[in-house]
TIMI-352953 format. One record per residue (C-alpha): x, y, z; residue in one letter. Coordinates in nm, 3 decimals, padded with zeros to 5 digits. Example, Ala and Ser with C-alpha at 12.3 -4.5 7.8 and 13.67 -1.06 7.14 Angstrom:
BEGIN
> 01.230 | -00.450 | 00.780 | A $
> 01.367 | -00.106 | 00.714 | S $
//
This chain:
BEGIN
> -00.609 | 07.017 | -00.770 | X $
> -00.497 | 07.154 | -01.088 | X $
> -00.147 | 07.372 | -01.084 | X $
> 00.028 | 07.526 | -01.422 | X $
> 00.373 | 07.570 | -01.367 | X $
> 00.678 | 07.757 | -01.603 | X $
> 00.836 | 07.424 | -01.769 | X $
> 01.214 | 07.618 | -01.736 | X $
> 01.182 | 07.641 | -01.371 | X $
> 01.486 | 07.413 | -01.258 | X $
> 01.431 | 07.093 | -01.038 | X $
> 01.045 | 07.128 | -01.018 | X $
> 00.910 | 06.875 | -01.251 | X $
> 00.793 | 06.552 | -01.082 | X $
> 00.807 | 06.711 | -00.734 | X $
> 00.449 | 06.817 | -00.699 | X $
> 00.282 | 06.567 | -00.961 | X $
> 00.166 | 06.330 | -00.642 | X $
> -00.061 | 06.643 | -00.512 | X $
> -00.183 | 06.814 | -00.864 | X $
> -00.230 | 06.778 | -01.234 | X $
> 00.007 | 06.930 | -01.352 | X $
> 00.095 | 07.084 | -01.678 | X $
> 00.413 | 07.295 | -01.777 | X $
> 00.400 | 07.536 | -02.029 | X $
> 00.657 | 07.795 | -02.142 | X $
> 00.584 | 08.151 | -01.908 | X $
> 00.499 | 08.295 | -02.251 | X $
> 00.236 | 08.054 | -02.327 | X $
> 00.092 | 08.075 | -02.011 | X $
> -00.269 | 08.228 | -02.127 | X $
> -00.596 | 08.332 | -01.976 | X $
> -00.762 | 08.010 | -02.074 | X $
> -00.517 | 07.784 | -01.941 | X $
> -00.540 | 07.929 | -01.618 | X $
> -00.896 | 07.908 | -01.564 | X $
> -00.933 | 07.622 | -01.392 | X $
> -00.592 | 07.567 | -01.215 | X $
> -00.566 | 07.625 | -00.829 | X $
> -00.211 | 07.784 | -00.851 | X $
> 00.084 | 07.904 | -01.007 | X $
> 00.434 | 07.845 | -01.070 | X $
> 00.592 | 08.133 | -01.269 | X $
> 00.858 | 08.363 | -01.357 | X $
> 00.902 | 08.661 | -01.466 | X $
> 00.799 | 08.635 | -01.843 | X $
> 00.441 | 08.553 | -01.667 | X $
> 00.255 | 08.864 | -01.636 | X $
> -00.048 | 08.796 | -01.363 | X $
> -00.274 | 09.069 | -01.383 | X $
> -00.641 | 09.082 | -01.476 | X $
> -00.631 | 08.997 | -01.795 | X $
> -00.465 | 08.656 | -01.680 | X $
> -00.627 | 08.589 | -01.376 | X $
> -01.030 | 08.756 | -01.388 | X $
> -01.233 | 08.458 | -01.406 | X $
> -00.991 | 08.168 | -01.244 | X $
> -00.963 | 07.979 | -00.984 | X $
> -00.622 | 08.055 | -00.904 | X $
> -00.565 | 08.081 | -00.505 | X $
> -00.181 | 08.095 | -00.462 | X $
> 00.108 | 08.291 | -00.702 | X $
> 00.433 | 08.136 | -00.635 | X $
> 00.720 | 08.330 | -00.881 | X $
> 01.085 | 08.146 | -00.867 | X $
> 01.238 | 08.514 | -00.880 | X $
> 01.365 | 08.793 | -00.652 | X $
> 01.139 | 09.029 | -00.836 | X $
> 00.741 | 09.094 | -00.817 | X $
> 00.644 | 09.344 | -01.081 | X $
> 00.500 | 09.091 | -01.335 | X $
> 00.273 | 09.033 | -01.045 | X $
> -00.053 | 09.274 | -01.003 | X $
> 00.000 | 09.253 | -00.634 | X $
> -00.350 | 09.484 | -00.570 | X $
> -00.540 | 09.280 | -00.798 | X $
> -00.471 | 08.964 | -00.596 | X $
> -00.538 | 09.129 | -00.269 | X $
> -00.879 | 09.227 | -00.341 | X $
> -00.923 | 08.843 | -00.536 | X $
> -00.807 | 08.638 | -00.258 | X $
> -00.494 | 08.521 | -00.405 | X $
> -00.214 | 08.448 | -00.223 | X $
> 00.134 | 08.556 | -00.415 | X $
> 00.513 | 08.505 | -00.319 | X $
> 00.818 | 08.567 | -00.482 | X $
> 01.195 | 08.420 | -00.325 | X $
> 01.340 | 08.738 | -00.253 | X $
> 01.731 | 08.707 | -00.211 | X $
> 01.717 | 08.363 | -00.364 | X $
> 01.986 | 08.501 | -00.621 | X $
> 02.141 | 08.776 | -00.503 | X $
> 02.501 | 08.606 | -00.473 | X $
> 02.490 | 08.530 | -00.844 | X $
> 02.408 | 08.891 | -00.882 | X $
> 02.687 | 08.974 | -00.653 | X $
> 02.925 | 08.746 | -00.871 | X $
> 02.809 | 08.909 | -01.178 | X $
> 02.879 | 09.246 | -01.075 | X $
> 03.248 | 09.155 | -00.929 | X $
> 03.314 | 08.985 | -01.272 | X $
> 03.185 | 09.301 | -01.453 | X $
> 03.362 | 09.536 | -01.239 | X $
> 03.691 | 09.394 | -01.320 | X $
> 03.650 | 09.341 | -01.692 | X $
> 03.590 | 09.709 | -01.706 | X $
> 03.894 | 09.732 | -01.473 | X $
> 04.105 | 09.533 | -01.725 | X $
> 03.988 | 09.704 | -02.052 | X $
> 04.034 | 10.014 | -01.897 | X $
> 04.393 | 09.963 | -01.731 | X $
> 04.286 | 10.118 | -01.382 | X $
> 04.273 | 09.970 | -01.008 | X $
> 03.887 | 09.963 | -00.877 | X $
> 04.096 | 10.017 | -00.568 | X $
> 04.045 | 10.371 | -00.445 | X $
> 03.739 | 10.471 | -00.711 | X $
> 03.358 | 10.577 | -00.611 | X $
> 03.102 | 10.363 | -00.651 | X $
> 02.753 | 10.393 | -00.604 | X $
> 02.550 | 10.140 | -00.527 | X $
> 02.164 | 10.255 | -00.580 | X $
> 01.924 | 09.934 | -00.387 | X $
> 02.086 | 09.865 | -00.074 | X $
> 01.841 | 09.554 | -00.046 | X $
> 01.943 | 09.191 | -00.056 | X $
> 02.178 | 09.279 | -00.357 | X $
> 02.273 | 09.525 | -00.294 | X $
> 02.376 | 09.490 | 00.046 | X $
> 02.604 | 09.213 | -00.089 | X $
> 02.733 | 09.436 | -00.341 | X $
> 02.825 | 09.718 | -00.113 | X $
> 03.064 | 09.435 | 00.073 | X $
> 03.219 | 09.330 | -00.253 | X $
> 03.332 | 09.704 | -00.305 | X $
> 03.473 | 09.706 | 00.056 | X $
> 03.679 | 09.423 | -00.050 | X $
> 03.795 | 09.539 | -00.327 | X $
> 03.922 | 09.858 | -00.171 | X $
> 03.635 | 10.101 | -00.311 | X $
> 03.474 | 10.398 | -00.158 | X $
> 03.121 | 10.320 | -00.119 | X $
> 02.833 | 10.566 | -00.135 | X $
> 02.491 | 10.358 | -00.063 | X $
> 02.176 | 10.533 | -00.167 | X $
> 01.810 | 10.370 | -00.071 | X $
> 01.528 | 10.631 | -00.040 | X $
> 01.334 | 10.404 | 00.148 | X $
> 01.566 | 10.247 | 00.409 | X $
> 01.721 | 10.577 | 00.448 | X $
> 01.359 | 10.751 | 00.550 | X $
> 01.249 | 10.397 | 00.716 | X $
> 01.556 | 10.358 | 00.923 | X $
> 01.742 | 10.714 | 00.977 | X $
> 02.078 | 10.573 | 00.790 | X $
> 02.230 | 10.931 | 00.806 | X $
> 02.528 | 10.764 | 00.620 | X $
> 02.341 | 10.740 | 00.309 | X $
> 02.322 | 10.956 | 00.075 | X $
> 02.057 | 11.082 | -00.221 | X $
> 02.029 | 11.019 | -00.601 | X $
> 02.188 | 11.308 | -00.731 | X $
> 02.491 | 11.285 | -00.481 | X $
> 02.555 | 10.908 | -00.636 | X $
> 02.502 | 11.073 | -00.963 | X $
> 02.746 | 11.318 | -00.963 | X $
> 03.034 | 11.157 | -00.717 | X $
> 03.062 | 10.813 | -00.845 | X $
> 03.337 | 10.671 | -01.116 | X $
> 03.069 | 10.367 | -01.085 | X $
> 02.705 | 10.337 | -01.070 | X $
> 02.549 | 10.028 | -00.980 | X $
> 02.166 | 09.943 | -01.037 | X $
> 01.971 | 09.707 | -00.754 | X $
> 01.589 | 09.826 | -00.707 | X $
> 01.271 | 09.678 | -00.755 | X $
> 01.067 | 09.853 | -01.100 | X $
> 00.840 | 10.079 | -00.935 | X $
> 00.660 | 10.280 | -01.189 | X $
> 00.486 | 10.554 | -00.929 | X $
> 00.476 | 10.693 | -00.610 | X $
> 00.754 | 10.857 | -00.399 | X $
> 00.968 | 10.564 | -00.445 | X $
> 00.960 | 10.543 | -00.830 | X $
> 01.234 | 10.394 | -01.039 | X $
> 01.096 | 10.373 | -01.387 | X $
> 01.332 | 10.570 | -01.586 | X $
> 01.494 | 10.685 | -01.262 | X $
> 01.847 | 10.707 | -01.499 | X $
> 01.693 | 10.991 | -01.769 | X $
> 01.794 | 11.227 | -01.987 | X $
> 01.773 | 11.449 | -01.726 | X $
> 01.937 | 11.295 | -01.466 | X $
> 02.210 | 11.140 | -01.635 | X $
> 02.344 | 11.468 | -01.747 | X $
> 02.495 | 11.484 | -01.385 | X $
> 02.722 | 11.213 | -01.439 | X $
> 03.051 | 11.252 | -01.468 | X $
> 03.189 | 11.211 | -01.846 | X $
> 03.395 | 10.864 | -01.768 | X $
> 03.149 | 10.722 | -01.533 | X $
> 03.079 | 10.309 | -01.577 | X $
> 02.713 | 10.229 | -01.521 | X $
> 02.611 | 09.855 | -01.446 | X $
> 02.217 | 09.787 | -01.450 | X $
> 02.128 | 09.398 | -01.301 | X $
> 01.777 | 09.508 | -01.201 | X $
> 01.547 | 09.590 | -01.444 | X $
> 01.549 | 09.698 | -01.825 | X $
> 01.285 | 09.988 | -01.718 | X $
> 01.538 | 10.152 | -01.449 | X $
> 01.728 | 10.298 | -01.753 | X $
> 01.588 | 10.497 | -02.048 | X $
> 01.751 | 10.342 | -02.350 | X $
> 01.750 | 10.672 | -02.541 | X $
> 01.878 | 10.857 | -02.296 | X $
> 02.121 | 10.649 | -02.242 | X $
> 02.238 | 10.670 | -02.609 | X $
> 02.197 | 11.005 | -02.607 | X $
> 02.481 | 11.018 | -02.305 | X $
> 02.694 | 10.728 | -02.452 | X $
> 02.718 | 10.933 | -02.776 | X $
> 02.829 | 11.264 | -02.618 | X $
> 03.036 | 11.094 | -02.354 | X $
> 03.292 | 10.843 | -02.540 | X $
> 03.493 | 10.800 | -02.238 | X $
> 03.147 | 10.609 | -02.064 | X $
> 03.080 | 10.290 | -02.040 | X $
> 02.799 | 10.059 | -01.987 | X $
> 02.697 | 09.667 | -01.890 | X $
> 02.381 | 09.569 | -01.893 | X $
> 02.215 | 09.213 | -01.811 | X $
> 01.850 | 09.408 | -01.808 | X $
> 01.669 | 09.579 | -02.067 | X $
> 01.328 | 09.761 | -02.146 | X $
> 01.134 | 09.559 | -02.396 | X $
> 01.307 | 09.242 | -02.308 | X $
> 01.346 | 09.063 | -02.546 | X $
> 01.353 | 09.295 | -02.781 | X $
> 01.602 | 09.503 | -02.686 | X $
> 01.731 | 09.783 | -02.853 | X $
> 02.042 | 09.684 | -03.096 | X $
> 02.189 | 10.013 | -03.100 | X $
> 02.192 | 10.007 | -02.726 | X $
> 02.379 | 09.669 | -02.746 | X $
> 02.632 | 09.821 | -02.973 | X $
> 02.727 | 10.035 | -02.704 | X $
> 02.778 | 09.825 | -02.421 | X $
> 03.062 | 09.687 | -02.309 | X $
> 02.907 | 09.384 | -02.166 | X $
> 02.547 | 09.278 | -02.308 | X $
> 02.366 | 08.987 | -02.113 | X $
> 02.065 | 08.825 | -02.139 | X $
> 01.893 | 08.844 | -01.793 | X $
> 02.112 | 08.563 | -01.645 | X $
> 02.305 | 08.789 | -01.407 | X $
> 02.150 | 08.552 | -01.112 | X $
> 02.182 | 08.233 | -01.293 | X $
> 02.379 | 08.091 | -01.044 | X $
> 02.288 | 07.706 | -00.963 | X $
> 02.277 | 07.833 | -00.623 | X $
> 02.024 | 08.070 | -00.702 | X $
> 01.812 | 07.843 | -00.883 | X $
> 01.793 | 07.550 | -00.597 | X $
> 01.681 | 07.845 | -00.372 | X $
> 01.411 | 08.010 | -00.584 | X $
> 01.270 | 07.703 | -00.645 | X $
> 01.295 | 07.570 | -00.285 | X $
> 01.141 | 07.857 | -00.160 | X $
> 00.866 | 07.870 | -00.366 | X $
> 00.816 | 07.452 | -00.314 | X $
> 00.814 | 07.546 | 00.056 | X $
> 00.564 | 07.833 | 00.031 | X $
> 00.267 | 07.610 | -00.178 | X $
> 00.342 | 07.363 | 00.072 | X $
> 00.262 | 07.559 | 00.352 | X $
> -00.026 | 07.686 | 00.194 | X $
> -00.173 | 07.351 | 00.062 | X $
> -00.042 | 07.183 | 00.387 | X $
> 00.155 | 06.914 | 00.159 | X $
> 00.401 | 06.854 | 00.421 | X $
> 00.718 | 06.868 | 00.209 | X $
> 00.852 | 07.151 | 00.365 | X $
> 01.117 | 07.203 | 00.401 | X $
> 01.238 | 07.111 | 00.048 | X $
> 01.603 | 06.999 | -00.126 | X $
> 01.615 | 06.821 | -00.466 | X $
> 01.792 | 06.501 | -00.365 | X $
> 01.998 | 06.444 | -00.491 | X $
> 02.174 | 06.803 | -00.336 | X $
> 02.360 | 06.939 | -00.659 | X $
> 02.517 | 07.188 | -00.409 | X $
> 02.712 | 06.926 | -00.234 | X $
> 02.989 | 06.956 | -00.436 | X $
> 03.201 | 07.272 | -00.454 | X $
> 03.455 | 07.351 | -00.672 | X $
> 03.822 | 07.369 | -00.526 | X $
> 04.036 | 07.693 | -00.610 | X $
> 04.404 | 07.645 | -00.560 | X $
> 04.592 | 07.962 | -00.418 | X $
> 04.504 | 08.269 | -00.561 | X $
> 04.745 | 08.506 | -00.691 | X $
> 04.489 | 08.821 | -00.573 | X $
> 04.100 | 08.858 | -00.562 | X $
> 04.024 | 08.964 | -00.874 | X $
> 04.145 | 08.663 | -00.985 | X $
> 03.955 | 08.495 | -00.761 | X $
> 03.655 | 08.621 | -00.875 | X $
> 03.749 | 08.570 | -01.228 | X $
> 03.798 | 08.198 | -01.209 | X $
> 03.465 | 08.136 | -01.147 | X $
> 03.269 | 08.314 | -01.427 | X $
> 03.395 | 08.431 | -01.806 | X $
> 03.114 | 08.689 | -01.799 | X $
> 03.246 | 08.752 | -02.182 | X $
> 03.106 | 08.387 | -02.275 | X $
> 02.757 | 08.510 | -02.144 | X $
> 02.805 | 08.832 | -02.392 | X $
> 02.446 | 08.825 | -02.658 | X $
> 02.757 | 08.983 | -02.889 | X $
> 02.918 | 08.618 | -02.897 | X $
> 02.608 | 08.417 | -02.991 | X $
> 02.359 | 08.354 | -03.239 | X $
> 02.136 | 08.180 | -02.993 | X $
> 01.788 | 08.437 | -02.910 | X $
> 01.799 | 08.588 | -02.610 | X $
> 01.539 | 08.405 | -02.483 | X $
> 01.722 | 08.075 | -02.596 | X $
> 02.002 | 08.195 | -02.381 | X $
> 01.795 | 08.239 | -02.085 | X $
> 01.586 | 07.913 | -02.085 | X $
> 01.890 | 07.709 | -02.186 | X $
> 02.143 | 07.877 | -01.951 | X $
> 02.398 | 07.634 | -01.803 | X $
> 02.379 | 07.788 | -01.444 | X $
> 02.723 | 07.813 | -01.290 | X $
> 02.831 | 07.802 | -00.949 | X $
> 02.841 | 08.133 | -00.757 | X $
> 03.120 | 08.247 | -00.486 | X $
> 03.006 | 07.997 | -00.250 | X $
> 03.009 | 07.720 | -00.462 | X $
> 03.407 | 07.782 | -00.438 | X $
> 03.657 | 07.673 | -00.184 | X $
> 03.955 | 07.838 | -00.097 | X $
> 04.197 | 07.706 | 00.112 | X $
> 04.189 | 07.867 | 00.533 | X $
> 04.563 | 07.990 | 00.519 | X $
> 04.536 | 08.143 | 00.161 | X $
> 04.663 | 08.451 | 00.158 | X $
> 04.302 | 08.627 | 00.072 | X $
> 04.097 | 08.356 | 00.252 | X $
> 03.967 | 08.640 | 00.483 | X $
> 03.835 | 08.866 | 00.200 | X $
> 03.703 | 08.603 | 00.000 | X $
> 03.484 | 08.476 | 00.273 | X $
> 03.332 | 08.812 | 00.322 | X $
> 03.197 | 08.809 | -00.037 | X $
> 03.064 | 08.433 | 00.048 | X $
> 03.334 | 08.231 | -00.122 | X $
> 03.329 | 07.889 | 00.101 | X $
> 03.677 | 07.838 | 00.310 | X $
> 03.756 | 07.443 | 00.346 | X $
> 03.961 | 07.377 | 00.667 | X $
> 04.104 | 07.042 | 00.629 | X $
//
């Protein structure tokens, strides 16, 4: 069997080379002609699989490393016969770790205590749901809005767009790119709706460029010079917009869920799906050896923010400080550890808090 795979996925080469020919290409690279003859995929999310990649093939399973799915025409490949996964959740405590650090920079430049403030959190999924506890711990009020869950599961507690709009000091960005339908987020932050925000309000985006409308965004950052903005997502990635940059007050390239943790489980999860489907029998999968073995020891933290801080400079990720592409950045990103790749010690003082935002407690 024949299997192209994305040649920056981490810990896959050599894995599946006794069951397939393999070849590894870039995700850009990946073209209609190489495809035609391969019996599956590897990908992420610079892989668009869609009809103009796949008509033709012989492509029978879609594995993507990545907690999203729009790159892949999911209607095309149920009426082709193509099996597709993603490994959703397989980075959402980098995520998590990424907001917390971006949070308290703005904190910091700002001189204020998150303690107390609003914050919307807008995708209460399997980031978001880890977000919402990081505000808890922090000491924020918390106002979760998900149109779906809400209708899905009667969460009376939650509570609609516009109210996040117009009550939070914070807004937080965590959905999936849907560009129709009742649930549609493509542009979901507008010139329109924007306009309801409050003139100081922070806005964080670690979902997808699209969410956001870059001009009206601008547009809002130019009237409003009390707002602020951090973005790890943009539309047109990777050509973002550099006047849109300018603005922000964190600017990274798409590596908000770089954690190593993340990476072992995206590409475990996908490794465990293709062997299921090709009955390989090397599920369930760990590189060996385990690079998540090791944690890193904190000594007694003075609070949680600093905490949080010791394990990421989120300024060293900033596109601002580099000369490297953005899509250098990405495929050459040194992953880091996320919360749980940190120990703390069981009678610290913040032990308890820290473990309910999935920092590891050691007990001996």
């Amino acid at each position: 069997m024949r299997l192209i795979a994305d040649k920056n996925i981490p810990f896959l080469k050599g894995v599946l080379d006794p069951f397939f020919d393999v070849e590894y290409y870039s995700g850009s690279e990946i073209t209609s002609e190489i495809v035609r003859s391969a019996d599956a995929l590897i990908i992420r999310t610079r892989t668009i699989c869609d009809s103009n990649l796949l008509s033709g093939s012989n492509v029978k399973f879609i594995g993507s490393a990545t907690i999203g799915f729009d790159h892949i025409d999911t209607n095309y490949c149920a009426n082709n016969n193509i099996t597709w996964v993603n490994a959703p959740g397989c980075n959402s405590a980098g995520v998590q770790q990424w907001v917390a650090t971006a949070l308290i920079h703005w904190a910091d430049l700002n001189s204020t205590n998150l303690s107390g403030l609003t914050i919307g959190v807008v995708g209460v999924g399997n980031v978001g749901k880890k977000v919402v506890d990081l505000a808890r711990v922090l000491g924020m009020k918390v106002l979760c809005c998900d149109p779906p869950r809400k209708r899905n599961e009667d969460l009376t507690d939650y509570v609609d767009f516009e109210t996040v709009l117009r009550e939070s000091d914070i807004i937080t960005f965590h959905v999936p790119l849907n560009y129709e339908g009742v649930d549609r987020t493509f542009h979901m932050l507008n010139h329109h709706s924007i306009a309801l925000c409050k003139p100081n309000v922070y806005i964080v985006n670690s979902s997808r460029g699209e969410v956001l409308n870059t001009e009206g965004l601008i547009s809002f950052l130019e009237s409003n010079p009390n707002a602020q903005v951090a973005l790890d997502v943009w539309e047109n990635e990777p050509n973002l917009s550099v006047e849109l940059l300018r603005k922000t007050i964190i600017a990274t390239p798409h590596i908000a869920g770089y954690s190593l943790e993340g990476k072992v489980m995206g590409t475990k999860m996908v490794i465990d799906s293709l062997s299921q489907f090709f009955n390989l029998g090397i599920s369930p999968w760990l590189p060996s050896p385990n690079p998540l073995v090791e944690k890193i020891k904190l000594t007694n933290p003075t609070n949680i923010a600093a905490a949080i801080k010791s394990t990421y400079n989120i300024l060293g990720d900033d596109l601002r400080n580099t000369f490297e592409s953005f899509e250098n950045l990405r495929n050459n990103y040194n992953y880091r550890r996320d919360f749980s790749g940190h120990t703390v010690d069981l009678y610290s003082k913040y032990s308890d808090y820290l473990k309910k935002i999935g920092f590891s407690v050691r007990t001996e």
